[in-house]
VOPAGU-2260 file (C-alpha; in pm, 1 decimal, decimal comma):
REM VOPAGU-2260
SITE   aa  ch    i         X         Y         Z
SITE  UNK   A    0     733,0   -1527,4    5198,0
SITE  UNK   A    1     780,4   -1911,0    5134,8
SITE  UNK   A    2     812,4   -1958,6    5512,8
SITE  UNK   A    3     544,2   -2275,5    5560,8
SITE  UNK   A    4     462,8   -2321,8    5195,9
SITE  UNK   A    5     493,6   -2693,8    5069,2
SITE  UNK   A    6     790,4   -2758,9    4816,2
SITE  UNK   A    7     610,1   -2876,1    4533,9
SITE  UNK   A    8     372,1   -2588,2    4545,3
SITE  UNK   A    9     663,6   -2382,5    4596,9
SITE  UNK   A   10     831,1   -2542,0    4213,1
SITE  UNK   A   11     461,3   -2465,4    4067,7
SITE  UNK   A   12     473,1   -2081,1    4120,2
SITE  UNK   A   13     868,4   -2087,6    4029,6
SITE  UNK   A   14     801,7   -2263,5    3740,2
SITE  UNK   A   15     480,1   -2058,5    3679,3
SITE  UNK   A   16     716,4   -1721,7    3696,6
SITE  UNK   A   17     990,7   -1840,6    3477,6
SITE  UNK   A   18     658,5   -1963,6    3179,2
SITE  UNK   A   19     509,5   -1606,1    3200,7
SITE  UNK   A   20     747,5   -1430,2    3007,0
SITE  UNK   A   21     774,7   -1739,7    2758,1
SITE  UNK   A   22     452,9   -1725,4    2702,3
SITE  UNK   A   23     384,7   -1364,2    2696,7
SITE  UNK   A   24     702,4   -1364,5    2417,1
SITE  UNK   A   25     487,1   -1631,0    2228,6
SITE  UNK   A   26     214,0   -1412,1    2196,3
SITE  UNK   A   27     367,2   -1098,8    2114,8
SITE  UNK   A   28     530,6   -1253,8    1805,4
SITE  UNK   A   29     271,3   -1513,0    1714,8
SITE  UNK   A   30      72,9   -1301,0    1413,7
SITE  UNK   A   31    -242,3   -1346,4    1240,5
SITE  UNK   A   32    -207,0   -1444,5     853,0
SITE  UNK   A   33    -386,1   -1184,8     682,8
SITE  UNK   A   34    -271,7    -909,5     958,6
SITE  UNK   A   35     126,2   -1006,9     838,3
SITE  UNK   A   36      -3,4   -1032,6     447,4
SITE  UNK   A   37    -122,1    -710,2     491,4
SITE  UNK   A   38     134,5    -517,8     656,4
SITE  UNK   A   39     374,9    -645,5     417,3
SITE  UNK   A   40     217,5    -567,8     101,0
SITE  UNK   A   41      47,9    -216,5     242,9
SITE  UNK   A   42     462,3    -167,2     357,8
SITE  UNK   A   43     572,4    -251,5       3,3
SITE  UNK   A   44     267,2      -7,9    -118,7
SITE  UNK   A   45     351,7     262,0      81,9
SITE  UNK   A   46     792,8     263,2     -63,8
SITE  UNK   A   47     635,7     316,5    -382,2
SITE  UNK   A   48     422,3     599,5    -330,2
SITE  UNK   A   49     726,1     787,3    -133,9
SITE  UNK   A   50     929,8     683,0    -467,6
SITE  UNK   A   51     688,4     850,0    -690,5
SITE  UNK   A   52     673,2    1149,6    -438,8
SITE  UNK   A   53    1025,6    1202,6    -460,5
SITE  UNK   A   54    1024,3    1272,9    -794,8
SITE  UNK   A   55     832,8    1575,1    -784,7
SITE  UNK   A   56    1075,1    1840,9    -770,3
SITE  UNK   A   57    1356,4    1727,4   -1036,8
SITE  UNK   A   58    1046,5    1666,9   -1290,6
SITE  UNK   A   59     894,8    2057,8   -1230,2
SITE  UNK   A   60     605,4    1949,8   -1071,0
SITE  UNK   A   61     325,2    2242,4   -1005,5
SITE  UNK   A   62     353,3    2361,4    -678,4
SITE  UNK   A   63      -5,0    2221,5    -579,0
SITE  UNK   A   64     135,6    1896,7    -650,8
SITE  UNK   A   65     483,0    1930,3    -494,9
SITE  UNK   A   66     328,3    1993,9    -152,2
SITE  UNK   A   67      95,0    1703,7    -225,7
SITE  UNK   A   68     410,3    1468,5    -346,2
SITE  UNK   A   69     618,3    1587,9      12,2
SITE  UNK   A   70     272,6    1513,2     237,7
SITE  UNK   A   71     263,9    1163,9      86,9
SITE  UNK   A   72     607,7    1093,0     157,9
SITE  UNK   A   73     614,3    1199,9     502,0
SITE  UNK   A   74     315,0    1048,2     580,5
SITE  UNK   A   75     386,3     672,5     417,6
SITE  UNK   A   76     760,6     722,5     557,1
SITE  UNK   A   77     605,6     739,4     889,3
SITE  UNK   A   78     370,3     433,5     839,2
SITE  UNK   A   79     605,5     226,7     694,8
SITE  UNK   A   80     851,1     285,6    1041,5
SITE  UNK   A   81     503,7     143,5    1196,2
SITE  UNK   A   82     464,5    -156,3     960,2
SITE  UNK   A   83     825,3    -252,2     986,3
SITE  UNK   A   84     886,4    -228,4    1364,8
SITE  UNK   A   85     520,5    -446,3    1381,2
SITE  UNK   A   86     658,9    -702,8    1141,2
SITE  UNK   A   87     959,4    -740,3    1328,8
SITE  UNK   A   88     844,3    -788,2    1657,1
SITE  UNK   A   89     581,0   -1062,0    1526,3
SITE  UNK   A   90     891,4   -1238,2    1363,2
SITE  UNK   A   91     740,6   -1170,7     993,1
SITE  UNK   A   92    1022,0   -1096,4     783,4
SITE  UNK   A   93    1065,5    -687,5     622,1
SITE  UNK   A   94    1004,1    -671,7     256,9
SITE  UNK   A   95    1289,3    -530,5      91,8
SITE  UNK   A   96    1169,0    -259,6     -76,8
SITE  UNK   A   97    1468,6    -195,0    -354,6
SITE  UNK   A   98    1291,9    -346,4    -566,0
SITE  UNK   A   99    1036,2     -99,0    -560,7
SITE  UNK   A  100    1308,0     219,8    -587,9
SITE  UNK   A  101    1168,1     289,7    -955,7
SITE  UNK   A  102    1519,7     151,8   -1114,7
SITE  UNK   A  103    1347,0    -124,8   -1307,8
SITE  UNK   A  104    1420,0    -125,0   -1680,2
SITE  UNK   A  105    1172,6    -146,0   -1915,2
SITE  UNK   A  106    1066,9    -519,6   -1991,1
SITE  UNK   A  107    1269,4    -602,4   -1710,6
SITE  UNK   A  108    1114,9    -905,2   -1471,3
SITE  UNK   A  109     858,7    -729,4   -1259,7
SITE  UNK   A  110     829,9    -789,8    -859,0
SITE  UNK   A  111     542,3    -885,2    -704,1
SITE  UNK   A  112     316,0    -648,5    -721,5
SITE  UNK   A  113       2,3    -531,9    -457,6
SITE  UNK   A  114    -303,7    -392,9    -588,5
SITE  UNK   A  115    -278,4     -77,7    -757,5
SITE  UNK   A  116     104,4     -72,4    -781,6
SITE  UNK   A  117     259,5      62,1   -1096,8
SITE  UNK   A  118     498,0    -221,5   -1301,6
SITE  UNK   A  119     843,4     -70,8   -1366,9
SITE  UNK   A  120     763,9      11,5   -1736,7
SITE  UNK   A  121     493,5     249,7   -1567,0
SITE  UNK   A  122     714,0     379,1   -1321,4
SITE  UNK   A  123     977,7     463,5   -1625,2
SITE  UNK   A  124     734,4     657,6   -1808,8
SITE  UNK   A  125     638,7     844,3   -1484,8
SITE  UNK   A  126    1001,4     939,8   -1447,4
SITE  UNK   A  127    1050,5    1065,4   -1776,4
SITE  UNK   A  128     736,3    1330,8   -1778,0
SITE  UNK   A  129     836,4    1669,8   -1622,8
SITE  UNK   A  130     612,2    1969,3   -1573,7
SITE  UNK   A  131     293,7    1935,1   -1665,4
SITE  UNK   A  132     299,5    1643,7   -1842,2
SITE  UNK   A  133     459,4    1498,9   -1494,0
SITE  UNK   A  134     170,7    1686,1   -1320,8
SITE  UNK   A  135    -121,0    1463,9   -1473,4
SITE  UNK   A  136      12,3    1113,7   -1521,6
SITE  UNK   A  137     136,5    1140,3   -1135,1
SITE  UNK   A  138    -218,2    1235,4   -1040,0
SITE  UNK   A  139    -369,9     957,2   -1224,8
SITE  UNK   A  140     -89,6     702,1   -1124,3
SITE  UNK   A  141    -122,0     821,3    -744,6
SITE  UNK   A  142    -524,0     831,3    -774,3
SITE  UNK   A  143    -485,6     448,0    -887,9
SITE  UNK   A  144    -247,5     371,9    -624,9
SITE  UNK   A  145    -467,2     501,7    -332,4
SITE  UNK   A  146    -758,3     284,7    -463,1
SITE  UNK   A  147    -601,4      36,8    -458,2
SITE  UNK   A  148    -472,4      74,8     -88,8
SITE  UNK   A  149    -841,5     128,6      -8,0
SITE  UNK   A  150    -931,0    -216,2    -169,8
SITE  UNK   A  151    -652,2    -371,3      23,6
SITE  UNK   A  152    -793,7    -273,7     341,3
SITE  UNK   A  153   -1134,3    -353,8     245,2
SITE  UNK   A  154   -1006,7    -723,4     199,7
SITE  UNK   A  155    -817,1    -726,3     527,9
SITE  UNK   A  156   -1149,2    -585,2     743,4
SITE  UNK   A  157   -1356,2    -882,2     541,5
SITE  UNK   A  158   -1097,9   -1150,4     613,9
SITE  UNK   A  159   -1221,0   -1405,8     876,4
SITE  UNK   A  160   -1017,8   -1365,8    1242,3
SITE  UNK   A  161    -826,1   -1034,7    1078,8
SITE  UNK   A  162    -766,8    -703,1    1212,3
SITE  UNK   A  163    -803,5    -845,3    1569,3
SITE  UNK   A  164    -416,8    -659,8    1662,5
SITE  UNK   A  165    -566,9    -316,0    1770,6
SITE  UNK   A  166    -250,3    -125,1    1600,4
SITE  UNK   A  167    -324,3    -329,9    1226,0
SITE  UNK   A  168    -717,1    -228,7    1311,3
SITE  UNK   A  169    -616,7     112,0    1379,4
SITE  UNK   A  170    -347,0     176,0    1084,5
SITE  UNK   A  171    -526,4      11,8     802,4
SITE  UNK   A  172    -861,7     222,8     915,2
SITE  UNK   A  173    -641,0     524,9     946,6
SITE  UNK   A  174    -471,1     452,1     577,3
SITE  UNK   A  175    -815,2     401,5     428,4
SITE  UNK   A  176    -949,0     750,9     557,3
SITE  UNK   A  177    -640,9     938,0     457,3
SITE  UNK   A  178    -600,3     818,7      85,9
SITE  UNK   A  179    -998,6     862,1      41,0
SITE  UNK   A  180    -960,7    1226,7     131,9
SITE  UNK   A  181    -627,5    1264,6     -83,4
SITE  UNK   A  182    -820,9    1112,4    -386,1
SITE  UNK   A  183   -1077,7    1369,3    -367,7
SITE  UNK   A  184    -767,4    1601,7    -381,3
SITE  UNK   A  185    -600,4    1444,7    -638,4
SITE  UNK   A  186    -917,1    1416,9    -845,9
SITE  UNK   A  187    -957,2    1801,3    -768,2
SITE  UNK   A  188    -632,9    1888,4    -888,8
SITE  UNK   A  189    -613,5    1681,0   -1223,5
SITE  UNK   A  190    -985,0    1840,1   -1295,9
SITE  UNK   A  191    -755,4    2164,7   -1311,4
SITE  UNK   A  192    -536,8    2102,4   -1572,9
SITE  UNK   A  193    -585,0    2102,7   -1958,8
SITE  UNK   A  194    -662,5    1854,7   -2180,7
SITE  UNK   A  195    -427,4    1604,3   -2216,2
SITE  UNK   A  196    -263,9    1613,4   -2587,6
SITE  UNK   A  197    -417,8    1292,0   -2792,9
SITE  UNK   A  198     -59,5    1199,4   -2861,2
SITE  UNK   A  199       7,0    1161,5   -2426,7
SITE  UNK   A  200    -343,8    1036,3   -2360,1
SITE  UNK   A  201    -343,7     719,5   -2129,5
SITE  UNK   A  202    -369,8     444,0   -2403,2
SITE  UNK   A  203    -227,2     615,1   -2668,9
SITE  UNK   A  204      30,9     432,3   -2913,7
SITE  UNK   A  205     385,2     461,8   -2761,9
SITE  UNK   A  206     267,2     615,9   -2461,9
SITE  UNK   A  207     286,0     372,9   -2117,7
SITE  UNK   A  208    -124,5     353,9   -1960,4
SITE  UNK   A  209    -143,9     312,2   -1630,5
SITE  UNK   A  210    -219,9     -68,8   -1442,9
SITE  UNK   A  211    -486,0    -227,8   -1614,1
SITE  UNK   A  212    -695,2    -388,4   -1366,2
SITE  UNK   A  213    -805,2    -722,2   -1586,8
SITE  UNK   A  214    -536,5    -709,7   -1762,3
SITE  UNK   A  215    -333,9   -1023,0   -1689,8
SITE  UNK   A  216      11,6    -936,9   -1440,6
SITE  UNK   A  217    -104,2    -625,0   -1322,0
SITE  UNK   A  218    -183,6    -785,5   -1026,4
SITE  UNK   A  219     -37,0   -1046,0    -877,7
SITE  UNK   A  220    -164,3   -1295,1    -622,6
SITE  UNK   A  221      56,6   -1393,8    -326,7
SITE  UNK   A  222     -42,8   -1740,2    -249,6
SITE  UNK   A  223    -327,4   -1822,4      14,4
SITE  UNK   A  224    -373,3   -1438,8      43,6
SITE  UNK   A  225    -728,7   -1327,8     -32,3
SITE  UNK   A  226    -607,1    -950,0      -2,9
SITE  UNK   A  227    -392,9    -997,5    -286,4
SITE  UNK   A  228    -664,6   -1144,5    -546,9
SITE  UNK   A  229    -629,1   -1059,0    -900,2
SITE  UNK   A  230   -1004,0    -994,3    -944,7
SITE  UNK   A  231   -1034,8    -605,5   -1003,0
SITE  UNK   A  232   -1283,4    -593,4    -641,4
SITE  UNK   A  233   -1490,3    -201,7    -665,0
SITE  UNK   A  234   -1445,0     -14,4    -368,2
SITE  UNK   A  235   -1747,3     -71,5    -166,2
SITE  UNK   A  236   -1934,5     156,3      62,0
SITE  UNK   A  237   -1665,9     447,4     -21,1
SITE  UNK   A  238   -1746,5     780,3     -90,6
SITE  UNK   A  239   -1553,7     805,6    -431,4
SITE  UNK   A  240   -1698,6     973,8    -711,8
SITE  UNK   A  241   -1525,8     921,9   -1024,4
SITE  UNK   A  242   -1236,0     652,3   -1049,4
SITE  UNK   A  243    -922,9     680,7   -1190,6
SITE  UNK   A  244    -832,5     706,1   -1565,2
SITE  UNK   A  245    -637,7     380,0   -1507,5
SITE  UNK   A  246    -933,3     230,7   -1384,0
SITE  UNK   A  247   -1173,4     405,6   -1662,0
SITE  UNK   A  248    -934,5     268,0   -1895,5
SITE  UNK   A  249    -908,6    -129,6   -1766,3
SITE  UNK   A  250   -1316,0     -71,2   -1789,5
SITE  UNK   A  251   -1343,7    -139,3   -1423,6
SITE  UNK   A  252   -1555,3     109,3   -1243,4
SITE  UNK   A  253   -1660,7     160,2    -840,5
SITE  UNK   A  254   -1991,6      13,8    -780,3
């Protein structure tokens, strides 16, 4: 085929064949910001939701709740694969997400944190309720934790340039829709169960509340990241009815 053809033009489409796959590598790992923010906090999210999942059936969870516990693992499991395997191949590094793993002492140095995770002295006081005790505060815990997912997406759709990688489009719209209709199940269940005794109520002396929103730590802010603000953001334009205790609580309602 290069019978006739000049040399240099010849070097040109060599050279141009050898800078395709360079440049095709470039763009396959070159990653957007807010996309990378995002799929690294939603990844750390998700290994905490699976850890609180877990739990369910050494703390005699009601069976409505075990199956709910096991679909949230499998599901986030799944998702995080995604998140991971995406991070990698846009050379962002993997969280490690031990420190997550609900093994935090009380007091203890808390990680960073992404909206609507529990600290470690929240996850120890999930981890000590069993039956039905374990039953409510996981519901409002979980409830909590799924808003906050939903705000987190919120801020990635409203970040200038983000979203743009059809796959972090697609899984932070899919996350969104599948934690809105848990919460309505969550919020379903926990309208089941009885009263909570004064002595347990979230906010009670002795007793570990869940995140409050303003209150100072319960969020932290990675650097430069507007999806990881500390202001308590509502959850706009979402079809939630009723927020969380947590967020009842921290005074911060949906507008």
């Amino acid at each position: 085929m290069w019978r006739g053809w000049p040399v240099a033009l010849m070097m040109e489409v060599a050279v141009a064949g050898l800078a395709a796959p360079a440049r095709a590598q470039s763009a396959a790992t070159h990653a957007n910001p807010a996309d990378a923010d995002f799929m690294s906090g939603m990844l750390m999210h998700h290994a905490q939701a699976v850890v609180m999942g877990d739990w369910a059936p050494g703390h005699v969870a009601s069976k409505d709740v075990a199956v709910l516990c096991r679909r949230i693992a499998i599901s986030q499991r799944d998702e995080i694969k995604t998140m991971a395997t995406w991070l990698t191949a846009h050379g962002q590094p993997v969280p490690d997400t031990n420190v997550v793993m609900g093994d935090t002492l009380p007091g203890a140095p808390q990680p960073m944190l992404m909206q609507g995770m529990l600290t470690g002295d929240q996850l120890v006081a999930l981890r000590a309720a069993h039956g039905p005790a374990f039953d409510r505060l996981f519901l409002e815990d979980m409830i909590y934790h799924h808003e906050g997912a939903v705000v987190m997406v919120r801020d990635l759709l409203e970040a200038p340039g983000a979203a743009q990688d059809p796959l972090v489009y697609e899984l932070a719209n899919e996350i969104s829709a599948g934690q809105l209709v848990e919460i309505h199940r969550m919020q379903a269940l926990l309208a089941t169960l009885p009263p909570a005794p004064a002595s347990t109520a979230p906010g009670a002396p002795g007793v570990s509340s869940g995140p409050a929103l303003a209150r100072s730590g319960a969020w932290a802010e990675t650097p430069g990241a507007a999806s990881h603000r500390l202001a308590a953001a509502p959850v706009r334009a979402s079809p939630i009815t009723a927020t969380s205790p947590r967020r009842q609580a921290s005074g911060i309602t949906g507008s």
